[in-house]
Structure formats: structure tokens, C-alpha cells
C-alpha positions as CSV (number, residue, x, y, z in Angstrom):
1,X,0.0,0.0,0.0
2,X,1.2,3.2,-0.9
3,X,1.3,5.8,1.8
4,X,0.0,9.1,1.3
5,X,2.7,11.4,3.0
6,X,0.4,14.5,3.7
7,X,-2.7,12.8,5.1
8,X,-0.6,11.8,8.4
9,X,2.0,14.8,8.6
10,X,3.2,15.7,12.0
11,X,3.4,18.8,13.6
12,X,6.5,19.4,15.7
13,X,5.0,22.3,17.3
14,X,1.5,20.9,18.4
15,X,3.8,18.1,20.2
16,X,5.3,21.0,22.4
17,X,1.4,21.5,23.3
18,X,0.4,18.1,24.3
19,X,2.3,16.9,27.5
20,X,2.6,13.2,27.4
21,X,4.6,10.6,29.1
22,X,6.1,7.9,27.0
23,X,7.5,5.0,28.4
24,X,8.9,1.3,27.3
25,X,8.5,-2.6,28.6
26,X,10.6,-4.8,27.0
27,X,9.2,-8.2,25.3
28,X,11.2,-11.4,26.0
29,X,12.1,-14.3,23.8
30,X,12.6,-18.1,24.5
31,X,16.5,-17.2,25.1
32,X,15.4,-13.8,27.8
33,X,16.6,-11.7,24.8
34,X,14.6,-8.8,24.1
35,X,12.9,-9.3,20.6
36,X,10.7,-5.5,21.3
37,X,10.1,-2.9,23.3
38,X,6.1,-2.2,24.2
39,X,5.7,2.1,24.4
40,X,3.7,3.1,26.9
41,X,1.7,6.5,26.2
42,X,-0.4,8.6,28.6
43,X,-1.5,12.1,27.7
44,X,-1.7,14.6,30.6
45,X,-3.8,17.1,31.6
46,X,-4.4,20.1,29.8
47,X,-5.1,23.2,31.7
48,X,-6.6,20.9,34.5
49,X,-9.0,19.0,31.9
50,X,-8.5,16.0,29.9
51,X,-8.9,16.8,26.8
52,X,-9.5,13.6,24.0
53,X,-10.5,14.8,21.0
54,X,-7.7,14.4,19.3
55,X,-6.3,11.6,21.6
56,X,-5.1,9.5,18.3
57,X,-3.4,12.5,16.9
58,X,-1.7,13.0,19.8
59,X,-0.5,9.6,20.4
60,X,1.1,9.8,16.4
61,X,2.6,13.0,17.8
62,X,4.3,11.9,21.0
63,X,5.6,8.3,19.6
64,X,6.8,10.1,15.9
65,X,8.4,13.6,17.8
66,X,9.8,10.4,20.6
67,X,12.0,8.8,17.5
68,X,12.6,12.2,15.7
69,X,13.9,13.7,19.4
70,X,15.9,10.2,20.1
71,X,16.1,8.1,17.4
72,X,14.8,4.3,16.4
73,X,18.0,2.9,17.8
74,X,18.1,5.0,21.4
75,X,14.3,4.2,22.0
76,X,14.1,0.3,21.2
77,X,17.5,-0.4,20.7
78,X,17.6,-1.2,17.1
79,X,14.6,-3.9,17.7
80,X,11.0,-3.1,16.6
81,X,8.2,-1.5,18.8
82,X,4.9,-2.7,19.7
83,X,2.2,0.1,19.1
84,X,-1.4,0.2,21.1
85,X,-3.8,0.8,18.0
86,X,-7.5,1.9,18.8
87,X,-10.1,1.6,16.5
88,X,-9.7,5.8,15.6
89,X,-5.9,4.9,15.2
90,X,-6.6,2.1,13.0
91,X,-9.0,4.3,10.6
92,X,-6.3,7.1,10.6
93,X,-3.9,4.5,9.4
94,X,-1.2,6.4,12.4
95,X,0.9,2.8,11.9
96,X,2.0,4.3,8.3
97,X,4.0,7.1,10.1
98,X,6.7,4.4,11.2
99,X,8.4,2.3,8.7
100,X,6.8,-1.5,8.8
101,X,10.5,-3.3,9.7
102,X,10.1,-0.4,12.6
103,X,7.0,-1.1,14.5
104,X,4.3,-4.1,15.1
105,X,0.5,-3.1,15.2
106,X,-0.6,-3.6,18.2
107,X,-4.5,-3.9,17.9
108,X,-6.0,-3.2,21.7
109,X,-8.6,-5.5,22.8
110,X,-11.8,-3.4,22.4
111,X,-11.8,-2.6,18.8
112,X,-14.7,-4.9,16.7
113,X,-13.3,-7.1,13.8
114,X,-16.0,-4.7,11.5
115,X,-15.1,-4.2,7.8
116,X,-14.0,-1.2,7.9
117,X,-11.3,-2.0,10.4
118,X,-10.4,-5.5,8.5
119,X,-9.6,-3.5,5.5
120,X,-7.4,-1.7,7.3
121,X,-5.8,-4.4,9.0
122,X,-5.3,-6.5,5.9
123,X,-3.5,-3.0,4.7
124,X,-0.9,-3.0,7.1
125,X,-0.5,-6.9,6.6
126,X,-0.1,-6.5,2.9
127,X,2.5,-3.4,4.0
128,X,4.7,-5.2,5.4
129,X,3.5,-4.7,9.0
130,X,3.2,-7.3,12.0
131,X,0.2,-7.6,13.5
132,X,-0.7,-8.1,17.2
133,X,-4.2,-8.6,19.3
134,X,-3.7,-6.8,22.8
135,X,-5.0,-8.5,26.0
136,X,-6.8,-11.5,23.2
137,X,-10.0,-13.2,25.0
138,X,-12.3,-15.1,22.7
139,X,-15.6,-13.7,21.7
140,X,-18.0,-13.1,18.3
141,X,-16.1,-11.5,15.8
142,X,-12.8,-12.2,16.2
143,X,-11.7,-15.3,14.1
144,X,-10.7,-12.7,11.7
145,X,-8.7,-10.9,13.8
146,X,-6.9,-14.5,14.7
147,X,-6.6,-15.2,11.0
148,X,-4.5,-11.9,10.1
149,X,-2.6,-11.9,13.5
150,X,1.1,-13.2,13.5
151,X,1.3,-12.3,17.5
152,X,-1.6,-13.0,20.2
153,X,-0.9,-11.8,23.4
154,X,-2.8,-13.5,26.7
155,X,-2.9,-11.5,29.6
156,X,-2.5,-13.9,32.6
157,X,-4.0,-11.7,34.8
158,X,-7.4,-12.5,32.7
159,X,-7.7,-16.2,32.8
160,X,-6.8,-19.1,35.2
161,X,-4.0,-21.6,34.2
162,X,-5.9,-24.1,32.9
163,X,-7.7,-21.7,30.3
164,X,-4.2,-20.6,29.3
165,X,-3.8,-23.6,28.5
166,X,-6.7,-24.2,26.5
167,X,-6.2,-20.7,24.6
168,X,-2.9,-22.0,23.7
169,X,-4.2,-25.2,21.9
170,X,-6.8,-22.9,20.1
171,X,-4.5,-19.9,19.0
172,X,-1.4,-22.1,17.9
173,X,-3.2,-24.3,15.6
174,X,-4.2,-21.1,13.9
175,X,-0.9,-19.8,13.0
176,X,0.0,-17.0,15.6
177,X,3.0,-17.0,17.8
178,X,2.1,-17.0,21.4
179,X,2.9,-13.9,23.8
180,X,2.2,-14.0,27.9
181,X,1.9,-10.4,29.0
182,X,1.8,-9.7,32.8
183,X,4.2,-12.0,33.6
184,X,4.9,-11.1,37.2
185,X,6.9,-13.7,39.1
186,X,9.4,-16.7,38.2
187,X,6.7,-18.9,38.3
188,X,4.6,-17.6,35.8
189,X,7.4,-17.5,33.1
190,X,8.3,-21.0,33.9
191,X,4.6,-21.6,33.1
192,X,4.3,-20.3,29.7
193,X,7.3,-21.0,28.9
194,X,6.4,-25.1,29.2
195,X,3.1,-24.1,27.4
196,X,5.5,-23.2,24.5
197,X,4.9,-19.5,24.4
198,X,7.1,-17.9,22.3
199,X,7.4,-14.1,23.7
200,X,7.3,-12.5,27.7
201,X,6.5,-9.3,28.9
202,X,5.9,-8.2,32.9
203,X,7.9,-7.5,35.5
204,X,9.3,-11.0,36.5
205,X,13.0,-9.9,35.3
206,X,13.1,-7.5,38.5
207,X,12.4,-9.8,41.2
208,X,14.8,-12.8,42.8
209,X,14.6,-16.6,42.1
210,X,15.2,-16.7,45.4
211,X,16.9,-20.4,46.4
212,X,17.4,-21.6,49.6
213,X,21.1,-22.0,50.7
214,X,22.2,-19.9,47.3
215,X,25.7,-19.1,47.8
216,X,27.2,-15.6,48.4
217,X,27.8,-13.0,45.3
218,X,31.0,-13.2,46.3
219,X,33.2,-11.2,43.9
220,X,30.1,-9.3,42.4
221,X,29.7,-7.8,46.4
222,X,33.2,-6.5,46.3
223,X,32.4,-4.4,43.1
224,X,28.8,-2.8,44.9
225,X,30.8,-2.3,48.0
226,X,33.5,0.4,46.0
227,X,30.5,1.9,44.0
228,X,28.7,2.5,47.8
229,X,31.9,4.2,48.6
230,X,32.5,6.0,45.8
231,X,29.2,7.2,45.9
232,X,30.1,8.6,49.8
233,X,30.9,12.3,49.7
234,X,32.6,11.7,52.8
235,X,34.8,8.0,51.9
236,X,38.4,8.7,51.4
237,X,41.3,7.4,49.3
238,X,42.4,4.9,51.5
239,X,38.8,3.3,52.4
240,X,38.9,2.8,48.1
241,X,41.8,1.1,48.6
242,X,40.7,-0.9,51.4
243,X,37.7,-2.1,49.6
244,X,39.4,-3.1,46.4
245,X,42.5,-5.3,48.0
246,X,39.8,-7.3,49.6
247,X,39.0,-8.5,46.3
248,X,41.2,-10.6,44.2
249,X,39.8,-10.1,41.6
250,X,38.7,-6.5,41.7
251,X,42.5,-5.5,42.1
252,X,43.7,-7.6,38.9
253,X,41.0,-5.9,37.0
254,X,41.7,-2.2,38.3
255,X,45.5,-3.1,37.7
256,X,45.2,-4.6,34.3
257,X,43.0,-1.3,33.1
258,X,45.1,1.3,34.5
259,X,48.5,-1.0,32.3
260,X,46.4,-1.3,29.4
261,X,47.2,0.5,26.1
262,X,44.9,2.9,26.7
263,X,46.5,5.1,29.1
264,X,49.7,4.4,27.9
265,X,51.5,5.4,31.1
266,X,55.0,5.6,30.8
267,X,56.1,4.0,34.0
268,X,54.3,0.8,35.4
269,X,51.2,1.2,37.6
270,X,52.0,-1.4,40.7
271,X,50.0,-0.6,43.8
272,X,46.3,-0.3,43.7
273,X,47.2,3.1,46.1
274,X,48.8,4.5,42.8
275,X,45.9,3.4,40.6
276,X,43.7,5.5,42.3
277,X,45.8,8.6,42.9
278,X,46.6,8.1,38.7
279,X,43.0,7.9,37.6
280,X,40.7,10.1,40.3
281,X,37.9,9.6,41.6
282,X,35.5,9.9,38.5
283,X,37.2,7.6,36.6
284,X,37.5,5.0,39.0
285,X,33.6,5.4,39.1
286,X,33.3,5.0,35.7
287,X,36.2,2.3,35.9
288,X,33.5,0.7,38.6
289,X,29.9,1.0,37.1
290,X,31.6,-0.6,33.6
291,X,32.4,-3.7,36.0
292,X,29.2,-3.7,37.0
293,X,28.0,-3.8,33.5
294,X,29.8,-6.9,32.7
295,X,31.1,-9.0,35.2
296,X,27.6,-10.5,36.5
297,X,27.0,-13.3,34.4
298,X,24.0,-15.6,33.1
299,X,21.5,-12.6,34.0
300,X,19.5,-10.9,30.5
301,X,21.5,-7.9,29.3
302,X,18.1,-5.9,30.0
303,X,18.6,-6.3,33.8
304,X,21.3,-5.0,33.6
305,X,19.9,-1.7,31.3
306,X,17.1,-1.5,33.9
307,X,19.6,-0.5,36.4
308,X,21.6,1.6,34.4
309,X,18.2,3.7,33.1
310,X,16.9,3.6,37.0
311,X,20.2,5.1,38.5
312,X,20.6,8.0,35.7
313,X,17.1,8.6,36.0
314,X,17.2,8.8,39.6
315,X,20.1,11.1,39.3
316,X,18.9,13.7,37.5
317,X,15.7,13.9,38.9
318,X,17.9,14.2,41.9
319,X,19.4,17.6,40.5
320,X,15.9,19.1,38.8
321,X,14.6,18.4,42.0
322,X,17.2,20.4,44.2
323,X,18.7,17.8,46.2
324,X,21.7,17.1,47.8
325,X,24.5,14.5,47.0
326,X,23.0,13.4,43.7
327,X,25.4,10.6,43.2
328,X,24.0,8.8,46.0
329,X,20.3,8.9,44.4
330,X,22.6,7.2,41.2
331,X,23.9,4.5,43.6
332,X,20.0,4.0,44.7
333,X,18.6,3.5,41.1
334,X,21.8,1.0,40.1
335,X,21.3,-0.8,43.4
336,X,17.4,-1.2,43.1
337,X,17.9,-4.4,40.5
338,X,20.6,-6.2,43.3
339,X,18.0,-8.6,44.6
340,X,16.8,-9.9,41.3
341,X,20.6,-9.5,40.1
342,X,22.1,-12.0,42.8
343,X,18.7,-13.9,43.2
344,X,18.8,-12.9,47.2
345,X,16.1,-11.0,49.3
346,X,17.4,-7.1,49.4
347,X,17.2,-7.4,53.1
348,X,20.5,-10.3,52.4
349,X,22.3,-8.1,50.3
350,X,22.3,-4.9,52.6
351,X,24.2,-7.0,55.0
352,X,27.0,-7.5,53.2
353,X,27.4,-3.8,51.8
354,X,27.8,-1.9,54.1
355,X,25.7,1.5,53.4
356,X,24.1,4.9,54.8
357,X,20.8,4.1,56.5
358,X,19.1,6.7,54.5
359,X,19.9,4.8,51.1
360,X,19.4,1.2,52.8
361,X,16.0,2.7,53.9
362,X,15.6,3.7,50.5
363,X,16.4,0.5,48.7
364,X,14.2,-1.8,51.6
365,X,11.3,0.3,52.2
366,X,11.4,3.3,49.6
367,X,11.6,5.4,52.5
368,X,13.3,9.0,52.7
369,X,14.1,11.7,49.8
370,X,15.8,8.9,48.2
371,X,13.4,6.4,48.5
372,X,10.8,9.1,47.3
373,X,12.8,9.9,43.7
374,X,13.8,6.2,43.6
375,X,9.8,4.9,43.8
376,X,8.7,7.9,41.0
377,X,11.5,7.0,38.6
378,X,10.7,2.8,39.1
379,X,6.7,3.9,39.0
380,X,7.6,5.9,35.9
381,X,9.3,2.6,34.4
382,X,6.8,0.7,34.5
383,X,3.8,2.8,33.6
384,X,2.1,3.4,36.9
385,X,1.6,6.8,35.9
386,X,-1.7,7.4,38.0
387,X,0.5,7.3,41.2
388,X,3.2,9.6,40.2
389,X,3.6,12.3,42.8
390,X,2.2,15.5,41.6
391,X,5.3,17.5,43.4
392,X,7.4,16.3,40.1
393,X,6.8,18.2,37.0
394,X,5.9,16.1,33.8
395,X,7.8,17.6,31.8
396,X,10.9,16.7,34.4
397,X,10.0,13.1,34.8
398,X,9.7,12.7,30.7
399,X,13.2,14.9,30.0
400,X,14.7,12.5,32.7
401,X,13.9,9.6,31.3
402,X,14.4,10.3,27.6
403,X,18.1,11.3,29.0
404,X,18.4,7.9,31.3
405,X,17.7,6.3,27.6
406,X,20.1,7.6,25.7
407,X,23.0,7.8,28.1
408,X,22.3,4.3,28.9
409,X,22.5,3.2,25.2
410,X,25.8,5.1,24.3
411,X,27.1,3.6,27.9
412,X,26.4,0.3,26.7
413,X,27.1,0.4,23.5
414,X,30.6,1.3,24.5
């Protein structure tokens, strides 16, 4: 189908006018790779009154100005995006704004199978477009839907265990891969995934398999423990130090990157006291956080980008927000993921880092200033935008997380 250009133009200004939050949720293959990101859209208030007239529009708006401000590869990583379709979004063809290799149609679970919207549908199909039914439950009407869809996603939340079941024997004999949405605990993924379903999504990534007797983190605490202290206004060079020749492993590592080509010191580096006094205390926390990134093994890469995206977020909303020691919110966002990271119970952890009771509290219980920016930013993540505080500007909270995305993507990428 050939695309008519100026039927579905954007306007970069009227974007400017329509305050929105955009967010992502990441969808899981069999392997815990992400194959796509979900985005999340809410429009806000305007001038204290929801206004919905133009909701669509505005949805094509935020999403199109999101990639033009960011870029395909910033906001899903290279990998395509799953995009809620209503039945006005549907008619307005908003799916043609974003290339068909880009973005899967993601039609939501109240829009009738009707002709007029199965023309449209079979449109994007013969575009080149994947197609996906939202939150699927069986009903009159929707065979067709089942016949043009290459992704069907059940929402667990909706139906009991043994009618997942059956929906599975009825949708794969159709043709459709298979995708669990809501996927909140361990237990639940192990579920589908015996069922055979092809794709997750939920939150199940951020919480421990906890298992009794587990061993320690061991070298993986060593690294936490010099990021806590680097993270200290008040720690000193030779509490660094003290940290770091408690662990093996950490010193070899610290010793080999100072030595390494890229410094190209002229004498030999040989104490770990003369590392640190040779690279300063910002690039030993960069030297630290890049550890972090990869020495914990057999965990999804988007754990670890979870953390990262958490503790920059946290960070800056630190500063907009006025408060002091900013770092330390940094250290709370990267920290927040240590439970489901080394598959123990937070409380476990805390004991063997030692840390400042505010940003333990903050960590356990969400308590304090910390724990306050640290809950916004994790409620931000995953969409609870009803129970953001209204103290936080939106326009802070979207800036801050559009920033936590890109710095996290060049971070990792290098």
C-alpha cells in the first residue's frame, strides 16, 4: 500500500502542546533476549481538563516527535516497537507514520473485527506490517482478527492456568505465535514457557529466584561495595583502597585497566594506592559501574539496562529536583535491581554492603528523599503513571527519562 505522505504529517509544534509521558517494557524471547520494546503512552492534563478529542493525533505525535527527538535505535534499541492501535488509530492509518520493519501493530482489545477496520488491518498486513491482538479473550467476531494476526498476546492476569492452557491449543493451531503479557513472578514465566509460548512481557526480570542455601555474590559484592563508597561524599582514598584489595579479583581488574594500552602510562602502575591517585575519583567510578556492566554473568542484558536507566534517571531527577548529593540517588537506582541480580532477598544483600541508612531505607522500604525519587522514577518505568507524585513536574520526569535512555544506550554500546 502506498502511503500518502500528507494525510498523516506531524506537527513538531503541536507536540510542544500536548504533554505526554512515554515509556517502554521490554518483550522477552525463549532465550530472555529482548525481541521488542512495548511504548507506553499517557496524555496529561491540559489546563486541569483532559482533553480527548484528538487523543489518536496525539498519540502519532508523541511516539513520531519520541523517535525524531531520540532516534529508532536509542528508543528500542535497534529492535521493533509494539504500538497500542485503537479503532480511531486504525482508521487514521497512524501505523503508516513508522516504517513496517520499525514497528508491530498492536491492535487493543476493544476494537470490533468490523469491515472497515479489517480492511485496514489486511492493509498493514499486505504493508509489510506485524500484526498483534492486545490483551486477546475469545468472543463473536474475532476469528478474523486470529486469522490476520502473527502475535496474540494473553494476559494472565485474565484467565486461570488451565484456560491458558486451553487458549494456547486454540490460537497455535491457527498460526500465531504466542505472547504471555503480565508476567509477574518466576513462576509464571516457567509456566508459559512449558506451554510453549514464544514471547514475555511483565515485570518478572526485577524480582529474585530466590533459592534456599544460594551461595554468596561473592566477587560481584566486592564491586557494589567500592561503587557505595565512591558514591560517599565523605569516603576517602584509602577506604577505596581498602575495599578493592579485599577482592582478588577486583585488584587484577583495576590493575590490568590502568596497564592497558589505553593510558599508555610511561612508567608501570604497581599498587592499587597509585591506581587511584593516577586515575581520580570519577574515573575510578566509571572504571567501577563498567564492572558492574559486565562481570555479573548468566542474568538478561536488559537487567542490567534497567539499572543503568533507574540510576541516571534517579540522578537527574535528583538535581531538577534540588537535592543534595546526587550521586547517592545514582547508587540507589543502580542498586534497586541487586536482589533480582544476585537472586537474594534485598534485606540479604544490605548485609554485606555496608551502606548509609538513608539509602538502605531507601532500597528496603522506599523510605526517605531517596526512597521518594527512587519509587517515582521505578513507577515511571513501568507505567504506573496514576500514582506519580504531583510535586514532580511532567515535563521533568519525561526529559529525565528520555536522558536515562540515551545515556544508557551510548554507555552500553561502549
Amino acid at each position: 500500500m502506498e502511503r500518502e505522505s500528507t494525510d498523516i504529517a506531524i506537527s513538531t509544534a503541536s507536540f510542544d502542546q500536548v504533554p505526554a509521558l512515554v515509556g517502554r517494557q521490554p518483550i522477552f524471547d525463549r532465550r530472555l533476549q529482548v525481541f521488542a520494546y512495548e511504548l507506553l503512552y499517557r496524555r496529561q492534563e491540559l489546563d486541569g481538563e483532559a482533553d480527548f478529542a484528538d487523543g489518536d493525533q496525539a498519540t502519532a505525535r508523541v511516539l513520531a516527535n519520541a523517535f525524531v527527538e531520540l532516534g529508532f535505535d536509542v528508543v528500542t534499541g535497534g529492535k521493533p516497537a509494539f504500538v497500542n492501535l485503537t479503532r480511531a488509530a486504525i482508521s487514521d492509518q497512524m501505523a503508516h507514520l513508522f516504517p513496517p520493519e520499525r514497528i508491530v501493530a498492536e491492535i487493543l482489545e476493544d476494537v470490533d473485527a468490523d469491515t472497515e477496520v479489517l480492511a485496514h488491518v489486511r492493509d498493514l498486513k499486505d504493508a509489510g506490517y506485524l500484526i498483534a491482538l492486545d490483551d486477546f479473550l475469545f468472543r463473536e467476531g474475532v476469528d478474523e482478527f486470529v486469522d490476520l494476526a502473527d502475535i496474540v498476546k494473553i494476559d494472565l492476569m485474565q484467565l486461570s492456568r488451565a484456560e491458558v492452557r486451553s487458549y494456547c491449543e486454540r490460537i497455535r493451531s491457527r498460526g500465531p505465535k504466542l505472547l504471555a503479557e503480565k508476567i509477574e513472578t518466576q513462576d509464571d514465566y516457567q509456566f508459559c514457557h512449558d506451554l510453549g509460548f514464544d514471547y514475555f512481557q511483565g515485570y518478572f526480570l526485577c524480582e529474585p529466584q530466590v533459592v534456599a542455601g544460594r551461595a554468596r555474590a561473592g566477587g560481584q559484592i566486592g564491586v557494589l561495595q567500592l561503587i557505595a563508597k565512591l558514591n560517599n561524599p565523605d569516603s576517602t582514598v584509602e577506604e577505596l583502597e581498602q575495599v578493592i584489595q579485599r577482592d582478588a579479583r577486583l585488584s587484577y581488574n583495576l590493575m590490568k585497566y590502568i596497564n592497558s594500552a589505553a593510558f599508555a602510562m610511561t612508567i608501570k602502575v604497581e599498587s592499587i594506592h597509585h591506581a587511584l591517585m593516577m586515575l581520580g575519583r570519577r574515573m575510578v567510578a566509571v572504571w567501577a559501574n563498567m564492572v558492574v556492566v559486565a562481570g555479573f554473568k548468566g542474568k538478561p542484558n536488559e537487567l542490567l539496562t534497567t539499572a543503568m536507566m533507574r540510576a541516571r534517571m534517579s540522578e537527574q531527577l535528583a538535581r531538577r529536583l534540588g537535592r543534595a548529593h546526587p550521586d547517592t540517588y545514582f547508587t540507589a537506582g543502580l542498586f534497586s535491581i541487586l536482589d533480582a541480580l544476585l537472586d537474594q532477598p534485598m534485606a540479604e544483600v544490605l548485609e554485606e554492603i555496608v551502606l548509609g541508612e538513608e539509602l538502605g531505607a531507601a532500597l528496603l522500604n522506599r523510605e526517605g528523599d531517596i526512597g521518594f525519587v527512587l519509587d517515582q522514577v521505578i513507577r515511571y518505568e513501568r507505567g504506573h503513571w496514576d500514582d506519580l507524585a504531583r510535586e514532580i513536574a511532567t515535563e521533568d520526569l519525561k526529559t529525565t527519562y528520555f536522558d536515562a535512555m540515551r545515556w544508557t544506550s551510548k554507555v552500553l554500546e561502549a
